[in-house]
C-alpha positions in Angstrom: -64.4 -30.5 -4.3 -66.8 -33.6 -4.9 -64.9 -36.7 -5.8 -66.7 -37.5 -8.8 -65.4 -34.7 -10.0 -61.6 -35.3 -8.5 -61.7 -38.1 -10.5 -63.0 -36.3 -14.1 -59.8 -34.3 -13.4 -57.4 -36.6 -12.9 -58.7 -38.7 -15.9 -58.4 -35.7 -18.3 -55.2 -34.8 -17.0 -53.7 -38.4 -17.1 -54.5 -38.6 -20.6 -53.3 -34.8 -21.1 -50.1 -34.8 -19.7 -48.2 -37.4 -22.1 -49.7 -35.9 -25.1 -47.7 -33.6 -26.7 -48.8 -30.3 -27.9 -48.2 -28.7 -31.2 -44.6 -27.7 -31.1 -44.3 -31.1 -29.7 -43.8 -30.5 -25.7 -45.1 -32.3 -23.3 -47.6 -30.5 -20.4 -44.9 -31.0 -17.9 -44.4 -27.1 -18.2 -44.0 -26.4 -21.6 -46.7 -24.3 -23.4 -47.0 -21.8 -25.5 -45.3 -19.1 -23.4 -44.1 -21.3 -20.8 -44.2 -20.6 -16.9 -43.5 -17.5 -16.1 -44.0 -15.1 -12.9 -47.3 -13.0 -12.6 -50.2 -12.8 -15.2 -49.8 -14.1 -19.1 -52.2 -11.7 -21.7 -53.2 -15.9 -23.2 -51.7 -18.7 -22.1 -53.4 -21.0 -24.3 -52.3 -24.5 -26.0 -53.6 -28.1 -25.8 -56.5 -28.9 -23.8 -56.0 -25.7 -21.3 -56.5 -22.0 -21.3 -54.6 -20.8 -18.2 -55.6 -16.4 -17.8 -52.3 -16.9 -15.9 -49.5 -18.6 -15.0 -46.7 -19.0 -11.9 -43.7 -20.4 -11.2 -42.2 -21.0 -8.2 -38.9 -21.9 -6.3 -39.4 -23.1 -2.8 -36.6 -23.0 0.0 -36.6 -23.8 3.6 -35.1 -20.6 4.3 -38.4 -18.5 4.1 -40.2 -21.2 5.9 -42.6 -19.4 9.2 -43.9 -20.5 12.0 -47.6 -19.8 13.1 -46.2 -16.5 14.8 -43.8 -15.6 11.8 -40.6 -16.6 13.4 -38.0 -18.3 10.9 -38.1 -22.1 11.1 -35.4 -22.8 8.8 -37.6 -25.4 7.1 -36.2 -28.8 5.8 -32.6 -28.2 5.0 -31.7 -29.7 1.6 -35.0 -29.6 0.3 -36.4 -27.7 -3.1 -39.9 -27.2 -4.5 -40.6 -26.3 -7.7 -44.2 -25.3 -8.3 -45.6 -24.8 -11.4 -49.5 -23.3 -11.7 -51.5 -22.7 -14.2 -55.1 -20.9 -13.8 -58.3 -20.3 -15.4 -60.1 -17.3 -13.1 -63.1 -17.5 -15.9 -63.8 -21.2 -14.9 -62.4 -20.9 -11.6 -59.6 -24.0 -12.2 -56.1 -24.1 -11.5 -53.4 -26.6 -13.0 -50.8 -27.7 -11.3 -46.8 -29.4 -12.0 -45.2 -29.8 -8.6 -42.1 -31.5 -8.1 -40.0 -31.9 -4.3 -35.9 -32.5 -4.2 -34.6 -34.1 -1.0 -37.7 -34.1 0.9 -37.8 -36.1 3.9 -40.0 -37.5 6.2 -43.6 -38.4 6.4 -46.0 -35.7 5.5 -48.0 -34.1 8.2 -50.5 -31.4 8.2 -54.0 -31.1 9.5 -55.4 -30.3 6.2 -56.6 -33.1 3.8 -52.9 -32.8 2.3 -49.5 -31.5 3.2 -49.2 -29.3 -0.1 -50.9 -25.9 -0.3 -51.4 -22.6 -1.3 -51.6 -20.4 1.8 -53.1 -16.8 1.7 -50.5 -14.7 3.4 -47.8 -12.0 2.5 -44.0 -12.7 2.5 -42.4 -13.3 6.3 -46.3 -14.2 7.7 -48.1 -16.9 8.1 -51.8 -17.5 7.1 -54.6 -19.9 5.8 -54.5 -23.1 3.8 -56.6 -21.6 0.6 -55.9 -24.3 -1.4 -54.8 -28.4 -1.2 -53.1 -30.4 -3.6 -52.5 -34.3 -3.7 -48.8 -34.9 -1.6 -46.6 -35.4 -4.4 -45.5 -39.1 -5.1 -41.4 -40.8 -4.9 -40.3 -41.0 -8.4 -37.4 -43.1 -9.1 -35.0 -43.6 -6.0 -37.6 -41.3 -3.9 -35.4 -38.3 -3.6 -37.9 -36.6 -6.1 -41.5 -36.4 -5.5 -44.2 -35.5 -8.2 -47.7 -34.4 -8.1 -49.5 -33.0 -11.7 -53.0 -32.7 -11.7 -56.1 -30.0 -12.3 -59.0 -29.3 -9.8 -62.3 -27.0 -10.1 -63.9 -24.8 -7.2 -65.7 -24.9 -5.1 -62.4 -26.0 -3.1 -61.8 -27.8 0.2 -58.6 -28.3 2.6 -60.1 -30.0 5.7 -59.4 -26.6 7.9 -62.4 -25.7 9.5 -62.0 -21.9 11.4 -64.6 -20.2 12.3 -67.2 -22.7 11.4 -66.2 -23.2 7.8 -63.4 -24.8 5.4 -60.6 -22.2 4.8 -61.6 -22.8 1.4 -64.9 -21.8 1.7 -66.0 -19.0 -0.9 -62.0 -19.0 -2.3 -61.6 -18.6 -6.3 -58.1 -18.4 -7.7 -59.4 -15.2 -9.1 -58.0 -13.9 -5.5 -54.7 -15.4 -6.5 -54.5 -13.1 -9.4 -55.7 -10.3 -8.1 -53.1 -9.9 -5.6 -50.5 -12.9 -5.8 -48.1 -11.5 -3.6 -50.2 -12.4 -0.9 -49.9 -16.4 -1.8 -47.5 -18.5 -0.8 -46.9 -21.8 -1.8 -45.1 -24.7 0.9 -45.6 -28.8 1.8 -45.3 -29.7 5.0 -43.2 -32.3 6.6 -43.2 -34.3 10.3 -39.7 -33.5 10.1 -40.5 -29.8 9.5 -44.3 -29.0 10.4 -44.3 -25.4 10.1 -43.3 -25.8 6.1 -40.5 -28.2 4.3 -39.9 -25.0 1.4 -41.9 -22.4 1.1 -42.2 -19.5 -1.9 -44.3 -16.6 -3.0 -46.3 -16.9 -5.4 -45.1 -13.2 -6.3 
């Protein structure tokens, strides 16, 4: 994803997510029909048509390594991922918030925070990178709330191109079972908390 554009994101969505919408909720997950699990009919309110919507708890337990052996994750630590998407105009919307995280972030993507490509119990592919979500407060919660367009990036070359390369979140709703969601910690590399999508 080019910068400028990065930026034309972040500016909309900064100015987005203290406005209220009708009903008078804020973005921070509250739209007409809310998060919910698995594909909305219209999700649409404010500045955003989403042609589906996911919400997801992430816990250390269902944390793999690269050979999809139980790593127990970060103990103590939650993630609560909110996505929003737009497969017509290839977008996706995001409200990500980390309890009791620890440690420095570490991953050799661009980010620690992802959306993987990979069915419960396995590991697989960075398909997606967020920005690391940011202390709030006394730092035991971490925020990140933002939008981004294809043509994506995440910094993993295999095979001679990004793991990104040719991904539209289209494939997220066509099979979101096969998505997971995680961050990734130096004090837990394999995943902090991880969660299905589906």
């Amino acid at each position: 994803m080019k910068v400028s554009q990065v930026a034309a994101v972040l500016a909309v969505t900064a100015s987005a997510s203290a406005a209220p919408w009708k009903d008078g909720k804020s973005w921070g997950g509250h739209w007409k029909g809310g998060w919910k699990n698995g594909h909305e009919q219209k999700c649409m309110d404010g500045p955003f048509e989403f042609t589906s919507t996911y919400s997801v708890v992430a816990t250390p337990d269902q944390v793999v390594d690269s050979d999809n052996n139980p790593t127990g994750g970060l103990a103590g630590a939650k993630g609560f991922y909110e996505y929003g998407i737009n497969s017509k105009e290839d977008y996706i919307c995001w409200n990500i918030v980390l309890e009791n995280f620890r440690g420095e972030y570490q991953s050799a993507a661009d980010t620690a925070t992802h959306i993987h490509e990979a069915p419960k119990g396995q590991a697989g592919p960075p398909r997606l990178a967020f920005p690391n979500p940011v202390p709030v407060g006394d730092g035991k919660k971490r925020i990140s709330i933002g939008c981004m367009m294809g043509p994506y990036e995440t910094g993993i070359v295999s095979d001679g191109q990004d793991t990104a390369a040719g991904f539209t979140v289209k494939q997220i709703e066509d099979n979101p079972s096969a998505f997971f969601t995680d961050v990734h910690s130096s004090l837990a590399v394999p995943g902090a908390v991880r969660g299905q999508l589906s």
